[in-house]
Steps between C-alpha positions, in 0.01 A plus 500: 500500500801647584624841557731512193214423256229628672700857491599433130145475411365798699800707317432368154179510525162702487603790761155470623504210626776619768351782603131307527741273747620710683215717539349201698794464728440875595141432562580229710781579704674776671781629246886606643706633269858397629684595198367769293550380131783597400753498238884346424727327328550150477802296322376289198675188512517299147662205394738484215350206264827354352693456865207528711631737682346766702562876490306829601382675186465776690221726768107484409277715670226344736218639742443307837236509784484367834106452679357328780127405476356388783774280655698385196779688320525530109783610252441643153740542283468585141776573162461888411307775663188411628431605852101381468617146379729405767295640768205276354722233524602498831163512612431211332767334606424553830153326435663191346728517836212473732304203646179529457307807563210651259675474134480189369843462315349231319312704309774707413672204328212435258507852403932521462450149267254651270709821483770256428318356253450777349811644483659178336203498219630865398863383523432176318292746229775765507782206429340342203430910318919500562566200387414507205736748411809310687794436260644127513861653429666128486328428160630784324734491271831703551691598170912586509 
């Protein structure tokens, strides 16, 4: 799995899950914080959908973390203000990062594709409640 989706699920997700994760990567490792977690600003980059064209819509606020368990370095990085999240993350990222050792990453994945699963059975549920109140505006009728 990689890094993009596996860090979409865990921040979508069940927070639990997350901090369960990275719970074990504390257990099993020597934790170094590198980079406090920390907040800034990041540019949101869109593109226009006519001339496909990108722009920056403007600054969104993030939180970061840099760790190192054990050997291997992990980055957490998370939309909004959530110091707790991104440090989670990087530890888990930092497990992913390693070869070996006593997590078994594995695992992991089993438990990020049910969450997965999860979330797109609630998204799937919450789509079909909205659209049934979508409004088809080509087949109305306009009067002059």
């Amino acid at each position: 799995m990689r890094r993009r989706e596996r860090t979409r699920i865990l921040v979508d997700g069940d927070r639990s899950l997350a901090r369960s994760m990275a719970a074990e990567v504390e257990r099993a490792f020597p934790v170094e914080v590198l980079d406090d977690p920390r907040e800034g600003l990041v540019m949101v980059k869109v593109r226009e959908s006519a001339k496909r064209q990108t722009f920056y819509l403007g600054e969104a606020l993030m939180t970061s973390c840099r760790v190192k368990a054990g050997d291997a370095q992990g980055l957490g990085i998370v939309m909004g203000d959530d110091r707790e999240l991104a440090f989670d993350l990087a530890l888990i990222d930092a497990a992913f990062a390693r070869d070996g050792g006593p997590i078994d990453t594995t695992r992991w994945e089993e438990r990020l594709r049910a969450e997965r699963a999860r979330i797109d059975a609630e998204r799937a549920l919450e789509q079909a409640v909205t659209g049934n109140t979508r409004v088809d505006f080509s087949t109305m009728e306009v009067e002059l």
